[in-house]
Each structure stands twice: as C-alpha cells, then as structure tokens.
C-alpha positions as CSV (number, residue, x, y, z in Angstrom):
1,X,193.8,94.5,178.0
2,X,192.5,91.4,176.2
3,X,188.5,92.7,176.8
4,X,189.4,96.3,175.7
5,X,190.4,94.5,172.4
6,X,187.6,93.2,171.9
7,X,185.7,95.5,172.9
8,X,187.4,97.9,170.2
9,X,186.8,94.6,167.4
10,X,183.3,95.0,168.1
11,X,183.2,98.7,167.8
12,X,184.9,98.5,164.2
13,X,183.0,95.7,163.2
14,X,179.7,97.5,164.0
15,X,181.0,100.6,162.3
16,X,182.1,98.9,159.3
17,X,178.6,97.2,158.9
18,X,176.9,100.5,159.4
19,X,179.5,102.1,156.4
20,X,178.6,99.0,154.0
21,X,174.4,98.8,154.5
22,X,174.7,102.7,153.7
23,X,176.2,102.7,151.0
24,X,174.5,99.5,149.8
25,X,171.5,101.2,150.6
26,X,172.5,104.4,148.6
27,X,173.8,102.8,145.7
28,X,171.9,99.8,145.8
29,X,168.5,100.2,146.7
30,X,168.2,103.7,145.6
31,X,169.5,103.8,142.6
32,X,166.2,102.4,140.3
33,X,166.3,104.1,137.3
34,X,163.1,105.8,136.5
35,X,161.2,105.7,133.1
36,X,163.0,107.0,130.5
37,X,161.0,110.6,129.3
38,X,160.6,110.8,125.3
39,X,161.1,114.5,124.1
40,X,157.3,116.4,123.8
41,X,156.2,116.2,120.3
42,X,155.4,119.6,119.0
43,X,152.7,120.0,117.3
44,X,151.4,121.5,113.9
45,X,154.1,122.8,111.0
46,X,157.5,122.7,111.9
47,X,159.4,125.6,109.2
48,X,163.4,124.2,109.2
C-alpha cells in the first residue's frame, strides 16, 4: 500500500509540474508584446 502511494505522489507531482511549465510557458514566455503599430498617415488634403 505504502509504494502505491508513492507511486500516485509522484504521478501528481509530475502532472502538477507539467500544468505549471504550460502555463508559464503560455503566459510567460509567450506573451512578448509586439511593437506597437501607429495608425497610416493619409496623405494629401484631408476635407473635415
């Protein structure tokens, strides 16, 4: 009983680590912002 215990800690600890490097992965990693675009300037007479 005592090594299928264990055996069950080490599944949820290796499925915990896999849930936290994705979503530090996703949220970390992943998440650069890009350049910020400025709007096109338009060209020649603008009538209001």
């Amino acid at each position: 009983m005592e090594t299928f215990l264990e055996f069950l800690r080490e599944v949820l600890n290796g499925g915990v680590r896999e849930i936290g490097a994705y979503f530090f992965r996703k949220y970390v990693l992943e998440n650069k912002k890009t350049t910020l675009r400025r709007r096109k300037q338009k060209g020649g007479y603008q009538k209001k």
